[in-house]
C-alpha positions as CSV (number, residue, x, y, z in Angstrom):
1,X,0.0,0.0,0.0
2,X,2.8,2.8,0.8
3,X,4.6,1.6,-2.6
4,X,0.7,2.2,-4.1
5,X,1.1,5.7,-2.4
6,X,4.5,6.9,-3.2
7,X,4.0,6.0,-7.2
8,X,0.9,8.6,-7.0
9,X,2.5,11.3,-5.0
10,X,5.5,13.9,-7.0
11,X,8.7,13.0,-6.9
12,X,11.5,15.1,-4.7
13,X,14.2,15.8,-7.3
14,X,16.5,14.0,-5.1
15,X,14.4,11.1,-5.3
16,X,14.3,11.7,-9.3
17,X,18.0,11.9,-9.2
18,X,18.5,8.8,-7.6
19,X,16.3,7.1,-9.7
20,X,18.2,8.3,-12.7
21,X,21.5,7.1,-11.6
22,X,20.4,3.6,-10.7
23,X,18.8,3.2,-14.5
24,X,21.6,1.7,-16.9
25,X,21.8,5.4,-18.9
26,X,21.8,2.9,-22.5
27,X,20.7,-0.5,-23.3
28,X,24.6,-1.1,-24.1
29,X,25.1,-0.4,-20.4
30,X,22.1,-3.1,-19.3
31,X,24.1,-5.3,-21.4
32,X,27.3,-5.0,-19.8
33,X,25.7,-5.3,-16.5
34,X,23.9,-8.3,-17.4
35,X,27.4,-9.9,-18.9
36,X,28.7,-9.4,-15.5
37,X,25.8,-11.3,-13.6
38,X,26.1,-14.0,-16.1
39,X,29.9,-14.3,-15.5
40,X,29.6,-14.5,-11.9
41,X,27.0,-16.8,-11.9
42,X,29.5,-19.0,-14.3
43,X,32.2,-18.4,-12.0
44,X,30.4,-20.2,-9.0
45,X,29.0,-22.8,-11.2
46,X,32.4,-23.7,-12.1
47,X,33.4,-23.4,-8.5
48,X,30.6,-25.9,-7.6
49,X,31.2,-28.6,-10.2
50,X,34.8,-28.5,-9.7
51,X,34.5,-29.1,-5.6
52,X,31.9,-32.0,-6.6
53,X,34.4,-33.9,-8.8
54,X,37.0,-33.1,-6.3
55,X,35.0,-34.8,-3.5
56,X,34.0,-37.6,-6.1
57,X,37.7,-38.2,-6.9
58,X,38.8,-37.9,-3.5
59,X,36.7,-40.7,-2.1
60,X,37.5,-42.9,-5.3
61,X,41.2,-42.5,-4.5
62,X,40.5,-42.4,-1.0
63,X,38.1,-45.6,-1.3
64,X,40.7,-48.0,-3.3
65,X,43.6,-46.7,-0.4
66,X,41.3,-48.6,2.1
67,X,41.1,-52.0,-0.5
68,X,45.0,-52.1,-0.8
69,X,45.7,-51.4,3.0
70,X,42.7,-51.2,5.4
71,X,40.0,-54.0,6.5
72,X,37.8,-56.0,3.9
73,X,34.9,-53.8,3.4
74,X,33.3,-55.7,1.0
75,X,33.5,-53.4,-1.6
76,X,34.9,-53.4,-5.2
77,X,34.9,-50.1,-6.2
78,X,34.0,-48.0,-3.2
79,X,32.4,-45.8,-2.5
80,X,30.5,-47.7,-5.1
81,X,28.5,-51.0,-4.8
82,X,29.9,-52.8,-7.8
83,X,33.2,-53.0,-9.9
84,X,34.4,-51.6,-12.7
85,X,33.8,-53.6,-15.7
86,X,32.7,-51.4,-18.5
87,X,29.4,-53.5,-20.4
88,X,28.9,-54.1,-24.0
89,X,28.5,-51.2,-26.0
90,X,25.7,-53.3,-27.6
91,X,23.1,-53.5,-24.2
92,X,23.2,-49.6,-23.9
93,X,20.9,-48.7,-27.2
94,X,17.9,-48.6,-25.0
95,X,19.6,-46.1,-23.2
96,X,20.4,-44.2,-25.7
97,X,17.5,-44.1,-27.5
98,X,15.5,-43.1,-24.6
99,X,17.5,-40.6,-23.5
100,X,17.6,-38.9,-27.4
101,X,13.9,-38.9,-27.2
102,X,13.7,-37.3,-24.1
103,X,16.1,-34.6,-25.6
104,X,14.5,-34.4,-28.5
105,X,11.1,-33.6,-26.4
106,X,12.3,-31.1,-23.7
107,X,10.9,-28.2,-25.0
108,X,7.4,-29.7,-25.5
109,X,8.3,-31.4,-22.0
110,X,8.2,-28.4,-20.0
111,X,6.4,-26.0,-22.1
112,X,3.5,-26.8,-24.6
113,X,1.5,-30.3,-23.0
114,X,-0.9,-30.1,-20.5
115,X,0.5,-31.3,-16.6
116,X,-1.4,-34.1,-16.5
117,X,0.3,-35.1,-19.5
118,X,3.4,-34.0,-18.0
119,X,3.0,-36.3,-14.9
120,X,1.9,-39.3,-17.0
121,X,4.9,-38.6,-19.2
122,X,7.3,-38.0,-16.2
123,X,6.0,-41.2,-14.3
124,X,6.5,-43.6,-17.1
125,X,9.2,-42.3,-18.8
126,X,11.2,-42.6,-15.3
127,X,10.1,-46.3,-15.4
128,X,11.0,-47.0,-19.1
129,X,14.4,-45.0,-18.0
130,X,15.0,-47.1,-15.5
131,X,14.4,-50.5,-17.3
132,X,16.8,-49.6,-20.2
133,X,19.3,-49.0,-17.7
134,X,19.1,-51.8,-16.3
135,X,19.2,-53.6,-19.7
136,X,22.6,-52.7,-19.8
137,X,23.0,-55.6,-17.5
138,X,21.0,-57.9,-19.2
139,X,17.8,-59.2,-18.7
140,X,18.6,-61.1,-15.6
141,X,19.7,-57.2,-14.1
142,X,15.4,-56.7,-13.2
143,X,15.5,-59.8,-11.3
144,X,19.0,-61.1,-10.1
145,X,19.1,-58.3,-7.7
146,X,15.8,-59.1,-5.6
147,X,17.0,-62.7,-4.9
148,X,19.9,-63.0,-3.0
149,X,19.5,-62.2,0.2
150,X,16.2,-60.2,-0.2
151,X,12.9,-59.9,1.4
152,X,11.2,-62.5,-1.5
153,X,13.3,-65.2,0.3
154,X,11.5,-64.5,4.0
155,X,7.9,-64.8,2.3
156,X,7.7,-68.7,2.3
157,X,8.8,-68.9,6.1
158,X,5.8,-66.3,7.2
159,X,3.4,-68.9,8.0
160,X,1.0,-67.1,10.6
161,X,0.8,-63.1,10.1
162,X,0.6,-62.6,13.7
163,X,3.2,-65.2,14.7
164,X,5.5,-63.5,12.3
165,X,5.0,-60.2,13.3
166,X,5.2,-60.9,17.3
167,X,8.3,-62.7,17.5
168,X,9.8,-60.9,14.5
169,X,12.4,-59.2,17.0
170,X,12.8,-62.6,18.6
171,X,14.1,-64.4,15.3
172,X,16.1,-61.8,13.6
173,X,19.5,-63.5,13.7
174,X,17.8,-66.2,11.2
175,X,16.5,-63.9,8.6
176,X,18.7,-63.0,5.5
177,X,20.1,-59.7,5.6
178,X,17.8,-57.3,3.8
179,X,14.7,-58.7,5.9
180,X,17.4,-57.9,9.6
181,X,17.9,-54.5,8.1
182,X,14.6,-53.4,7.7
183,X,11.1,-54.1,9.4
184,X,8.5,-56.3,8.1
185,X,6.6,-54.3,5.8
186,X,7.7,-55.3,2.7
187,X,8.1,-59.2,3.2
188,X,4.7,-58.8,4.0
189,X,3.2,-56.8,1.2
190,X,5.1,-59.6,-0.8
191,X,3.3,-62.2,1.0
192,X,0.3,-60.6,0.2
193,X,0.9,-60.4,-3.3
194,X,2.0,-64.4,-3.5
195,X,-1.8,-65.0,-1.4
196,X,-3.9,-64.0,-4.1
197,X,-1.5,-65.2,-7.0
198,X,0.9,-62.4,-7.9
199,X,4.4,-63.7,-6.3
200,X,7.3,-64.3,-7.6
201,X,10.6,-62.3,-8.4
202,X,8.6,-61.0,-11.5
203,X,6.1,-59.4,-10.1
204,X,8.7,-58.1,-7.2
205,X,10.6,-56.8,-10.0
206,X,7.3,-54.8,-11.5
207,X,6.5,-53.3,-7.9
208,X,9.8,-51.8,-7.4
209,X,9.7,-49.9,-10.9
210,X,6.2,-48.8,-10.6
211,X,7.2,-47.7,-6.9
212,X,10.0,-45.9,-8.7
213,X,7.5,-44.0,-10.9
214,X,4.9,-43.2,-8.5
215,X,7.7,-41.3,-6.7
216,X,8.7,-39.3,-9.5
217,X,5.3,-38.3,-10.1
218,X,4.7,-37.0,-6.0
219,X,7.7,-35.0,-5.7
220,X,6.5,-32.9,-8.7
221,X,3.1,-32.5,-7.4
222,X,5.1,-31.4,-4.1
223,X,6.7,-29.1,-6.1
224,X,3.8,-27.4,-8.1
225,X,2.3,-26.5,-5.2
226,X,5.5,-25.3,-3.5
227,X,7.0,-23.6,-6.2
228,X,4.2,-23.1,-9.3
229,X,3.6,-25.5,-12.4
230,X,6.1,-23.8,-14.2
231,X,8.8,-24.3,-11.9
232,X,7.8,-28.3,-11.8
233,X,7.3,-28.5,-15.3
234,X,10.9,-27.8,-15.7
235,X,12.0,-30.1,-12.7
236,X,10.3,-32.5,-14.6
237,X,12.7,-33.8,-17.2
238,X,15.6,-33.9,-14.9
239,X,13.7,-35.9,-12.2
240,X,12.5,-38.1,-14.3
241,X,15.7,-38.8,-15.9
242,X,17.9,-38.7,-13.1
243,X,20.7,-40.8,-12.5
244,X,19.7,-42.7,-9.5
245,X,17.4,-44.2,-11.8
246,X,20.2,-46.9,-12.0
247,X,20.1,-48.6,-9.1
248,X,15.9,-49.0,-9.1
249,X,16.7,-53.0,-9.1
250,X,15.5,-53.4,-5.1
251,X,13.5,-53.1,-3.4
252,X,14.1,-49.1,-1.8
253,X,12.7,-47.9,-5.1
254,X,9.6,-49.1,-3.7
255,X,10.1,-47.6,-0.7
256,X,10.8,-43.9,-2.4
257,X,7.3,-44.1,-4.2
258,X,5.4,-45.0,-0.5
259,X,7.3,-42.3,1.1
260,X,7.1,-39.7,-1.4
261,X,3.3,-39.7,-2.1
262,X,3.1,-39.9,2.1
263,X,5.5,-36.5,2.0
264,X,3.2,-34.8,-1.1
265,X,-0.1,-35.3,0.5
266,X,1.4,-33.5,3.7
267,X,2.9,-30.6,1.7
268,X,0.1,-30.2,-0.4
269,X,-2.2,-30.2,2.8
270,X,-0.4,-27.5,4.3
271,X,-1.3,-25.1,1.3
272,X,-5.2,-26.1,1.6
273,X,-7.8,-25.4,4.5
274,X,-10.6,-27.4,5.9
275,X,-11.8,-30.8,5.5
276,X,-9.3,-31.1,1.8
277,X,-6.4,-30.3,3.8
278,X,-7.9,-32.5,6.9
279,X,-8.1,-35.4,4.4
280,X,-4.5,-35.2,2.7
281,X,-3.3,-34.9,6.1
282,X,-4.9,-37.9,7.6
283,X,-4.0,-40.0,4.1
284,X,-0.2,-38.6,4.2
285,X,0.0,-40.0,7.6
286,X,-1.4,-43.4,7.4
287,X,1.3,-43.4,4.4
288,X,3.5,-42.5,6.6
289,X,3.0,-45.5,9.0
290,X,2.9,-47.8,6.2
291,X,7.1,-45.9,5.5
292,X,7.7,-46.9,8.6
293,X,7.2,-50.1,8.5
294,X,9.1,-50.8,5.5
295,X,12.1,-48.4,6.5
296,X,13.2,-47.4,9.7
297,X,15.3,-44.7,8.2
298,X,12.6,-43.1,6.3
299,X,10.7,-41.7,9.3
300,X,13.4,-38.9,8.5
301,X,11.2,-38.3,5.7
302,X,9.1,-36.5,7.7
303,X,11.6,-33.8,8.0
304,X,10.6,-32.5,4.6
305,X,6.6,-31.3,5.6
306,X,7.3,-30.7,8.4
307,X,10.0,-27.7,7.3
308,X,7.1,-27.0,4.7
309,X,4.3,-26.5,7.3
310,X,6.5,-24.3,9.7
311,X,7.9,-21.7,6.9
312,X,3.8,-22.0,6.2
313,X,2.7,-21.7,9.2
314,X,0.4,-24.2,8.9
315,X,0.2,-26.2,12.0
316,X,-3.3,-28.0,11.5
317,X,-2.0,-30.3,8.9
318,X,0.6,-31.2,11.1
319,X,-0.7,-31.7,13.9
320,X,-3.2,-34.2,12.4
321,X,-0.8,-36.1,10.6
322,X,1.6,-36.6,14.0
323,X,-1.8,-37.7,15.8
324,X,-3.1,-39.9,13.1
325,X,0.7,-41.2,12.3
326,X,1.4,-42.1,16.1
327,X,-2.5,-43.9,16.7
328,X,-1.3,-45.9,13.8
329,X,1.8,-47.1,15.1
330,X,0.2,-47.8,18.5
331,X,-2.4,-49.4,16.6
332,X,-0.2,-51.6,15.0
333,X,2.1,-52.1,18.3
334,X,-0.7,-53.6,20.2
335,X,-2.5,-55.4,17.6
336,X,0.2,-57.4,16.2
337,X,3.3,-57.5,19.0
338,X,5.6,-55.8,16.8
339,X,6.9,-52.9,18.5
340,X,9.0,-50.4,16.3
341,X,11.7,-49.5,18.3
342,X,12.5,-52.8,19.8
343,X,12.9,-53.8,15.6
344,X,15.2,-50.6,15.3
345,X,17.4,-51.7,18.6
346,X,17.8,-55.2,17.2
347,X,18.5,-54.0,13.8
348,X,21.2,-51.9,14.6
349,X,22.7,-54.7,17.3
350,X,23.1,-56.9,13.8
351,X,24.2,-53.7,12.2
352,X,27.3,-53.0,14.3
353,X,28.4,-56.6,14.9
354,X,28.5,-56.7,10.8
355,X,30.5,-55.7,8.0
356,X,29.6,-52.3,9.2
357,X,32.5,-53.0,11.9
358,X,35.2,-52.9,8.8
359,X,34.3,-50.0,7.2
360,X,35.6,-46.9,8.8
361,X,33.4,-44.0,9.8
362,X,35.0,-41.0,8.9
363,X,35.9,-42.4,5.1
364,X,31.6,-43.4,4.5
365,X,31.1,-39.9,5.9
366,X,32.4,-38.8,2.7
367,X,32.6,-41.4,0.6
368,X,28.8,-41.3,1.2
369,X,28.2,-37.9,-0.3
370,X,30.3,-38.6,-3.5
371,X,27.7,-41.2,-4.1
372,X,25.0,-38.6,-3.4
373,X,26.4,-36.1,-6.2
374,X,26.7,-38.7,-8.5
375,X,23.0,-39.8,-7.9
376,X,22.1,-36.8,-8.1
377,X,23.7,-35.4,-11.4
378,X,25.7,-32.0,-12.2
379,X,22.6,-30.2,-13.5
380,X,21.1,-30.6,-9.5
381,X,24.5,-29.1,-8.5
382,X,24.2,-26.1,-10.8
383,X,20.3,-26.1,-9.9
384,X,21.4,-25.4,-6.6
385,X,23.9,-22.0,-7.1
386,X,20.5,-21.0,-8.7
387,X,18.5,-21.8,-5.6
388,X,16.8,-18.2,-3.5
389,X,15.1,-18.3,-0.9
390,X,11.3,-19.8,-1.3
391,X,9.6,-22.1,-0.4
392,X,10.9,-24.6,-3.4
393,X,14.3,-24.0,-1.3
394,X,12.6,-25.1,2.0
395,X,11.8,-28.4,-0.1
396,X,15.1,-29.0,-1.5
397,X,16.8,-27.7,1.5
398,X,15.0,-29.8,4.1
399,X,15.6,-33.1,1.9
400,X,19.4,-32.6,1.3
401,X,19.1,-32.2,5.9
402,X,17.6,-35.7,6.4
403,X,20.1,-37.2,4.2
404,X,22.8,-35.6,6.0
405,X,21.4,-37.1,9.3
406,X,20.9,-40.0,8.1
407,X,24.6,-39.8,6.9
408,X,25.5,-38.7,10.6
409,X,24.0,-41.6,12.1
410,X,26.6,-43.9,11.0
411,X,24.1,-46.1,9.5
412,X,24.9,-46.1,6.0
413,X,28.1,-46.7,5.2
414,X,28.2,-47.6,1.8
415,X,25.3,-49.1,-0.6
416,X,23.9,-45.5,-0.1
417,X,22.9,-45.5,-4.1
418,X,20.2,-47.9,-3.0
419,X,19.7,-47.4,0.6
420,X,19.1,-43.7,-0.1
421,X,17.1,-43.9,-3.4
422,X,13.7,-42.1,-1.9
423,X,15.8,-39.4,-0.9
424,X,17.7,-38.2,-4.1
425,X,14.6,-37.1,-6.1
426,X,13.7,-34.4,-3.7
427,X,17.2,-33.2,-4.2
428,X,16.7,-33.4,-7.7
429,X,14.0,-31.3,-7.3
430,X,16.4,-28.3,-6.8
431,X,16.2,-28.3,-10.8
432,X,12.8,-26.0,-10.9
433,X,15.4,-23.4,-9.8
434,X,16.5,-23.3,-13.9
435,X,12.7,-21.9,-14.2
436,X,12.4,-18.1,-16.0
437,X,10.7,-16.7,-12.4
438,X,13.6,-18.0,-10.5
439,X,16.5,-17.1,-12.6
440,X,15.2,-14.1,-13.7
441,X,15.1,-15.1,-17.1
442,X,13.6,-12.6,-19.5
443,X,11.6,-15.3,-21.4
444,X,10.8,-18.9,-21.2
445,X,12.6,-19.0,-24.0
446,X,16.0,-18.1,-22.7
447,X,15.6,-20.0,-19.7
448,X,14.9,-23.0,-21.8
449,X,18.2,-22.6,-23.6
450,X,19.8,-22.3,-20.1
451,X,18.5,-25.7,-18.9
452,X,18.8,-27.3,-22.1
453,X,22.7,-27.9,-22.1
454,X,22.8,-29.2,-18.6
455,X,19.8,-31.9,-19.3
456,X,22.0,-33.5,-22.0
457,X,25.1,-33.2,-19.4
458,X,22.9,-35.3,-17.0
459,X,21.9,-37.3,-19.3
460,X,25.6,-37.6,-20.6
461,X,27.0,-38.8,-17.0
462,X,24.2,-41.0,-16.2
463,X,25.0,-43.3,-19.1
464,X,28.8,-43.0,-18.4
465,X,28.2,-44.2,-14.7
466,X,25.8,-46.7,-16.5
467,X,28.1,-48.1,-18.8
468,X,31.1,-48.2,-16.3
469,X,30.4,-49.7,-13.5
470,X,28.9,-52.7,-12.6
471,X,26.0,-52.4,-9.9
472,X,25.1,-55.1,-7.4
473,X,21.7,-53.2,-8.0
């Protein structure tokens, strides 16, 4: 109202004078001054890409020091899960035909079809994405990884739900080691699926990429309503297409779709009043206890909505989904015997008595975060210089936190390219930063020629990474 004001009263000729001198005095003179914002902005990109590959290189060179004279970590090609055995040229062409035809339809991508088009796209082009990666390792890549060792294994011994559930804790020790790492969610919804004639690794294999797509589509309903469709509409190419789409193959990708539609209907309920934001509260938190019980480190999840709803201000939403989230684990306490935290204790007591023991701390501290950039890809690091404050940077912001705790915890060290899969895409998400209204682009059009480059840069590394090393995942 007092800028309304001042525009009607006359100007002092101080005021005038000012006003004068702050104007560029020729549209040569706006052109030098936007050279030099364009040449800073280079010079911290540059700065920014060269400290990642510095990190990245460090814990690579770092990482093979500990193979030749530490303790057996059980890792080829830390702080990888996998070796270095580059595949046969011929397994990547539906790689590189997908990625081409997601170049070829950026523009229309994130300008010209309609969002729900736009999420359809984004969801399934993540899966098809995904499944020509892992055609790179052959057909037996969708299925080899979700047999050894994995929850598909536990489902025959399940017997009695309730029996199960109760003495779970009890009978850790003699489970294979995905099912002692994690709670029994997802043996269960397996078990489920083999009662009414859908088990099998196949259909195993099916959930985890449709879990995978279903995550990409929530984080960019998240970030429409934090951040505007035309900032998701160009976050959607790069999530969709982002590199962590390689190691999909288990069972966490699963896990990231769950978790991410139970952090979208929070977000999106903090932004809505009455009985529709009652409702996606309630639903985001009976997501929520179904994260839980398939991940104990994803409760840090919640760390993401809950940032949202306090730079909001909305407190109803949360409120309701911490009440309806902790009935529903009490719920679930008392009528099955399986009590959460006394899972967490005994996870973590086979954690530390594990190959966990042999792999220092202080390297998986970092080693851990080279993994993360590569997950991520260069264009979320440049995304990120771009980054003011908002709430789209609340988002991003609070998502790169509960990986860092999760990091701090001591919890993960190494196999973070899997364990940490429903994290990355909120990270990714940082890429609606190369949007015209966050730049300060003067047109769609030239902040479309901005993004473009660094798109085919991400698609670039991913099939690099792809193509050189050989995942466990």
């Amino acid at each position: 109202m007092l800028d309304t004001l001042a525009s009607h009263s006359a100007p002092t000729a101080g005021v005038d004078a000012r006003e004068h001198d702050a104007r560029p005095s020729s549209p040569s003179a706006a052109s030098a001054i936007d050279e030099r914002r364009r040449a800073r902005e280079w010079v911290i990109v540059t700065v920014a890409l060269v400290a990642t590959w510095a990190l990245i290189a460090w814990a690579f060179v770092w990482g093979h020091r500990i193979l030749v004279d530490g303790p057996n970590v059980q890792l080829r090609f830390p702080p990888l899960t996998g070796r270095d055995d580059p595949a046969y040229l011929g397994t990547v062409v539906p790689a590189f035909v997908v990625g081409v035809a997601t170049i070829s339809g950026f523009s229309v991508f994130v300008r010209r079809a309609r969002w729900s088009v736009v999420l359809t796209v984004a969801g399934v082009g993540a899966i098809l994405w995904a499944v020509a990666l892992t055609l790179i390792d052959g057909v037996d890549g969708f299925t080899t990884p979700l047999l050894s060792g994995q929850y598909i294994r536990t489902v025959p011994v399940v017997g009695n739900v309730g029996t199960f559930l109760s003495t779970f804790v009890d009978r850790l020790p003699t489970y294979n080691i995905h099912t002692q790492g994690h709670p029994p969610g997802f043996v269960l919804v397996l078990w489920a699926l083999d009662a009414i004639g859908l088990g099998g690794v196949n259909a195993n294999a099916v959930l985890v990429f449709a879990g995978g797509g279903l995550g990409v589509v929530a984080v960019l309903v998240a970030v429409r309503d934090v951040a505007g469709e035309v900032a998701a509409r160009y976050a959607a190419p790069f999530v969709a297409i982002a590199p962590s789409a390689i190691w999909w193959s288990s069972g966490d990708a699963f896990f990231a779709g769950v978790s991410a539609a139970a952090v979208a209907c929070v977000v999106v309920a903090t932004g809505r009043s009455g009985r529709a934001g009652d409702r996606l509260a309630v639903g985001g938190a009976l997501l929520f206890v179904l994260t839980a019980y398939l991940s104990y480190g994803l409760v840090l999840m919640a760390v993401i909505p809950i940032a949202v709803g306090v730079a909001r201000r909305a407190w109803r939403p949360l409120v309701i989904t911490a009440a309806v989230g902790v009935a529903g684990i009490a719920m679930v306490t008392l009528g099955t015997g399986f009590v959460w935290w006394d899972g967490l204790a005994a996870t973590r007591e086979r954690y530390v008595v594990g190959v966990a023991s042999r792999r220092p701390y202080e390297y998986f501290l970092v080693g851990n975060l080279a993994v993360l950039l590569l997950a991520v890809g260069p264009a979320t690091v440049v995304a990120f210089t771009r980054l003011r404050r908002s709430l789209l940077s609340v988002l991003v912001v609070s998502g790169l936190a509960a990986v860092l705790i999760a990091n701090g915890s001591g919890m993960a060290k190494g196999e973070v390219e899997r364990i940490w899969l429903p994290f990355f895409p909120w990270i990714v998400a940082a890429t609606a930063a190369f949007a015209p209204s966050v730049v300060g682009a003067a047109s769609d059009r030239v902040a479309r020629r901005r993004a473009f480059p660094w798109f085919v840069v991400q698609i670039a590394v991913t099939m690099l990474l792809a193509v050189g090393v050989r995942s466990r995942w």
